[in-house]
C-alpha positions in Angstrom: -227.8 -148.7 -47.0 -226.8 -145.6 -49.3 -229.4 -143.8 -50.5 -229.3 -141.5 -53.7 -231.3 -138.1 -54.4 -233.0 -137.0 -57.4 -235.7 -133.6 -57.8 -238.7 -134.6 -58.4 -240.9 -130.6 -58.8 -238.3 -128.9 -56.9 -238.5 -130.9 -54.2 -236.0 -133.6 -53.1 -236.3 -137.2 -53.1 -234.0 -140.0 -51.4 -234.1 -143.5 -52.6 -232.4 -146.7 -53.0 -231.4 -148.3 -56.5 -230.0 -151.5 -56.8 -229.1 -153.9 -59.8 -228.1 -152.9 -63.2 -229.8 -149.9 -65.0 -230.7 -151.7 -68.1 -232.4 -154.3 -65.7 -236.6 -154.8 -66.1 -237.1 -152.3 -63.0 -239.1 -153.3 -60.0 -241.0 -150.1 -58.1 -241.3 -150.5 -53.9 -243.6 -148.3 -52.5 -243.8 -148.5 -48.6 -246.3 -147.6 -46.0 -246.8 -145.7 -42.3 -244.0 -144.4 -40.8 -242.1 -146.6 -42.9 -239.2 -145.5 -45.5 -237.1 -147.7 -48.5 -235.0 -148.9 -45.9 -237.6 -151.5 -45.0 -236.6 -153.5 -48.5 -233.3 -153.6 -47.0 -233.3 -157.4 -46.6 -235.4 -158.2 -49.9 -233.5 -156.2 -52.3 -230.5 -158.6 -52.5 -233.3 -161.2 -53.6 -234.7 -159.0 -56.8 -231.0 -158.4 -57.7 -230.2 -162.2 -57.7 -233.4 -162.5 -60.1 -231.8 -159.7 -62.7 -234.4 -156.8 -61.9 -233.3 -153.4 -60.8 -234.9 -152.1 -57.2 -236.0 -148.7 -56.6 -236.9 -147.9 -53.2 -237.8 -144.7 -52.7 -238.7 -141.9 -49.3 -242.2 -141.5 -50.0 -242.7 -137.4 -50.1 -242.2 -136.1 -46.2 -240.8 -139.5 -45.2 -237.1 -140.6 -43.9 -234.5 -138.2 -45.8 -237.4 -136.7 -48.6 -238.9 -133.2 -48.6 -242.7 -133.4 -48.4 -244.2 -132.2 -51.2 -245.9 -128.9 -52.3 -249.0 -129.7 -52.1 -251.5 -131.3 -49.6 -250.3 -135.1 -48.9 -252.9 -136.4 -49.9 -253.8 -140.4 -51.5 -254.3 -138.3 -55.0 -251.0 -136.4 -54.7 -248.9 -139.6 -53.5 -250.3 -141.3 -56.9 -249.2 -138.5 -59.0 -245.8 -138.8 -57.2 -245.1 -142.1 -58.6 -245.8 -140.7 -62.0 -243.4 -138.3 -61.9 -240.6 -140.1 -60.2 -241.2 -142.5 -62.7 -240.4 -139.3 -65.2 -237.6 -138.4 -64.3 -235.8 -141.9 -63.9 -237.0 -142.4 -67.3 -238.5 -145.4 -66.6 -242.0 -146.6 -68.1 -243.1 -150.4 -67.2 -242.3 -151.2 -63.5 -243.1 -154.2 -61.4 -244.7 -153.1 -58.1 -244.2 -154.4 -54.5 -245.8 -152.2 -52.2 -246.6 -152.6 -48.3 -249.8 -150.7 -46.4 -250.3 -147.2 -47.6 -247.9 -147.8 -50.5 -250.6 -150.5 -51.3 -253.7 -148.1 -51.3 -251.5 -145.2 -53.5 -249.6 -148.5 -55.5 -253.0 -150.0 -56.4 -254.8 -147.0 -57.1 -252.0 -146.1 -59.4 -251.9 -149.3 -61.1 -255.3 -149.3 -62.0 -254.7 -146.2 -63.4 -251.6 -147.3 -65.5 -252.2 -150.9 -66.1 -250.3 -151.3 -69.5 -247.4 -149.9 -67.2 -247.2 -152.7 -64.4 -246.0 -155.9 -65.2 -246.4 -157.9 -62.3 -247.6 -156.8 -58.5 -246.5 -158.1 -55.1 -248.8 -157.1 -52.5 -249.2 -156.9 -48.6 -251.0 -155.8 -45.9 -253.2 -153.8 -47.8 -257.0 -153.8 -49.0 -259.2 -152.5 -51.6 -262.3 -153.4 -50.1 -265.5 -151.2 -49.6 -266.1 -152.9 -46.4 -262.8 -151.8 -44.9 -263.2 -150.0 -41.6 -259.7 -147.8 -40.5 -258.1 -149.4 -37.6 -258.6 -147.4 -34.1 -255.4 -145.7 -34.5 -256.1 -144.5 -38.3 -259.2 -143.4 -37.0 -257.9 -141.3 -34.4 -255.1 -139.9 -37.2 -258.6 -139.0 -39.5 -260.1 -136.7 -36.4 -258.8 -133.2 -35.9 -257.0 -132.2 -32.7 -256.8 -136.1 -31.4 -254.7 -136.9 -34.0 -252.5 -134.0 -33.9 -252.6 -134.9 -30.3 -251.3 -138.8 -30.3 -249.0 -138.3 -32.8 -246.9 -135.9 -31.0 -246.2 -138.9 -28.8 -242.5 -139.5 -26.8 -240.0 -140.6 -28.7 -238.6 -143.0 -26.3 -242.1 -144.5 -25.7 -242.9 -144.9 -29.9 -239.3 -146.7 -30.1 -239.8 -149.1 -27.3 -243.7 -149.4 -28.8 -242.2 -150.6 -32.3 -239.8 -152.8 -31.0 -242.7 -154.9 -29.9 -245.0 -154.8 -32.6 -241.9 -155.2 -35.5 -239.8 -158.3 -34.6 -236.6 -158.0 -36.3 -236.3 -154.3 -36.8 -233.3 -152.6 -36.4 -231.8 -149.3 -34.7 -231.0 -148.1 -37.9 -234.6 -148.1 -39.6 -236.2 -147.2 -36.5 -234.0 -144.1 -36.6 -235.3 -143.6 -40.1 -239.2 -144.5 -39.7 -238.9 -141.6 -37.1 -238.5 -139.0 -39.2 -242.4 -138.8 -40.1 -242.4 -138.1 -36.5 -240.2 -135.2 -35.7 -241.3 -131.6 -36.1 -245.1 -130.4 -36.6 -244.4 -130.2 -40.4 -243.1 -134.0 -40.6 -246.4 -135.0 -38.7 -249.0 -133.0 -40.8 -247.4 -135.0 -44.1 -249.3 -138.3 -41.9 -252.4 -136.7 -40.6 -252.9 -135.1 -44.1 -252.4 -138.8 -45.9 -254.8 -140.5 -43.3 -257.1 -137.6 -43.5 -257.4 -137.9 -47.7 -258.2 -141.4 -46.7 -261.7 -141.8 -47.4 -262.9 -145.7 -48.4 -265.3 -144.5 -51.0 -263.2 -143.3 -53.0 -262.6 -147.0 -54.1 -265.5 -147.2 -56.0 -264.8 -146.5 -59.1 -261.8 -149.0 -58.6 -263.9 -151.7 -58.3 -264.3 -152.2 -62.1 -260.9 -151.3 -62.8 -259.3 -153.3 -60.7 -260.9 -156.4 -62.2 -259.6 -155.7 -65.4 -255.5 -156.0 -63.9 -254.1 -158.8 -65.9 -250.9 -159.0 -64.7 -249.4 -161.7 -62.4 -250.2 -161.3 -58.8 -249.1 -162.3 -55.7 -250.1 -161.2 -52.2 -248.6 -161.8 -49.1 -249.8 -161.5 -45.3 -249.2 -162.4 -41.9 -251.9 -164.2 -40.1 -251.3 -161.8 -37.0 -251.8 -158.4 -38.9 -254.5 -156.6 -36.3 -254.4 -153.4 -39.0 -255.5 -155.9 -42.3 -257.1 -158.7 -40.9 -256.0 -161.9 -43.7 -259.6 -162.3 -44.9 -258.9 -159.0 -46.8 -256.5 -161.0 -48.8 -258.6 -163.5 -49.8 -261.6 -161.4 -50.5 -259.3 -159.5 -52.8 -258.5 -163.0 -54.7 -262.2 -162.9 -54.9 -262.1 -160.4 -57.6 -258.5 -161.2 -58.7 -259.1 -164.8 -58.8 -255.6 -165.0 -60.4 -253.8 -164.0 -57.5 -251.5 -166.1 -55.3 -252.2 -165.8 -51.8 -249.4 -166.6 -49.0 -250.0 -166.3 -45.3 -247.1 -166.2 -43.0 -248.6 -167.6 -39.9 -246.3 -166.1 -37.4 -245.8 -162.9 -38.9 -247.7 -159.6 -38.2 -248.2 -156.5 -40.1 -244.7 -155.8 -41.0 -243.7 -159.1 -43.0 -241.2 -158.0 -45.0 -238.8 -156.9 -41.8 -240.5 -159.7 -39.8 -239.9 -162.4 -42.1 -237.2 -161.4 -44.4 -236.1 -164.8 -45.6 -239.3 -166.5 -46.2 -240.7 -163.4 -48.2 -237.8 -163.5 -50.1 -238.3 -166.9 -51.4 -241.8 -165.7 -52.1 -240.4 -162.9 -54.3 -238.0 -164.8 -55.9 -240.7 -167.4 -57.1 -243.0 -164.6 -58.2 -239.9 -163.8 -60.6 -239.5 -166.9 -61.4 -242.5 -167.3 -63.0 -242.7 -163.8 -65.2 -239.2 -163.9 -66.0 -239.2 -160.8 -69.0 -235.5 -161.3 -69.7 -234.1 -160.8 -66.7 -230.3 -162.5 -66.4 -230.4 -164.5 -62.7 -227.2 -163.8 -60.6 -225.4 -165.8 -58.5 
């Protein structure tokens, strides 16, 4: 899928954009070592509803330039904000998977006349979250540096197995966090800005998101555990949950068809003058 490039501080940023430009525009923000090429099956679905997609490279991943700064949660979050600048575009719905669900959420709470609607997955907000072991190792100096430098060959054949469905082509492109020293520190510096308590003062804000909500997860994800899904419904008691029972971490690649029925409902329901296409 062809990606287009804007500047966004001097720095430039790949992304997909798909639909009509006058179209109510819908915001993907992906995860780790993902890139946009993950909505590759969905976006078809959000064009049939009459939104616009925007997918793009987070900073440092697949074809975009990390940015100036530290890569850090707080830098990602003001990253949306300007890429949201300079498309000219100022209410979004957001889908977001993993990390894009931590700098996403954050963001929305932050901007919450701005979002619409929110599709979420594999992601959590709660103070009782502990990092996976492999975060963890990311989060301490010199092991992390150390792990992540891993084999090519072995990390491809390692994500074959843990992302059904994946294909050469956005393997190739997930890599790309991967491949030089500079590529790797955008990660570690990410993981590293990580810190669970800086939640906190989310808590209260996040109860005040009124927007349609719907979060999906895959009852095998060993990074999110599902009970993180419906402990967020705890506080967002709005939210519609969906667990795909044979699906992992990586839903939207895993199980492209039924997420895309779960998308296209979600639409369904706030249409905001979107124009359906066959």
């Amino acid at each position: 899928m062809e990606k287009k490039v804007l500047t966004v501080q001097g720095k430039r940023v790949a992304y997909i954009d798909v639909g009509e430009p006058s179209a109510p525009p819908v915001l993907l923000l992906h995860g780790f070592p993902e890139t946009s090429l993950m909505w590759e099956a969905l976006l078809p679905a959000i064009r049939r509803c009459g939104y616009r997609a925007i997918a793009p490279d987070l900073p440092g991943f697949g074809q975009s330039e990390r940015m100036r700064e530290a890569s850090t949660w707080e830098s990602y979050m003001d990253f949306i904000t300007r890429f949201l600048d300079v498309l000219q575009i100022k209410d979004i719905h957001l889908i977001v998977h993993d990390w894009g669900g931590l700098i996403g959420l954050r963001w929305a709470c932050d901007h919450p006349v701005r979002v619409k609607s929110l599709i979420l997955s594999s992601f959590t907000f709660s103070l009782d979250y502990e990092w996976h072991e492999l975060a963890q190792v990311f989060r301490t100096p010199q092991k992390g540096e150390t792990i992540i430098a891993e084999n090519r060959e072995h990390w491809l054949e390692r994500m074959r197995m843990l992302i059904p469905g994946i294909t050469q082509e956005q393997l190739n492109d997930f890599y790309c966090i991967y491949k030089s020293p500079e590529s790797r520190n955008v990660a570690l510096e990410l993981y590293r800005s990580g810190d669970i308590e800086k939640l906190v003062p989310y808590q209260e804000k996040m109860n005040r998101l009124g927007c349609p909500v719907t979060v999906v997860c895959g009852e095998k994800d060993k990074y999110v555990p599902v009970s993180f899904a419906h402990t967020f419904r705890d506080r967002i008691t709005h939210a519609k949950i969906y667990t795909l029972p044979d699906a992992g971490h990586f839903v939207y690649i895993e199980q492209p068809e039924k997420v895309a029925e779960i998308i296209v409902e979600h639409f369904d329901h706030h249409n905001e003058g979107g124009t359906s296409i066959e």
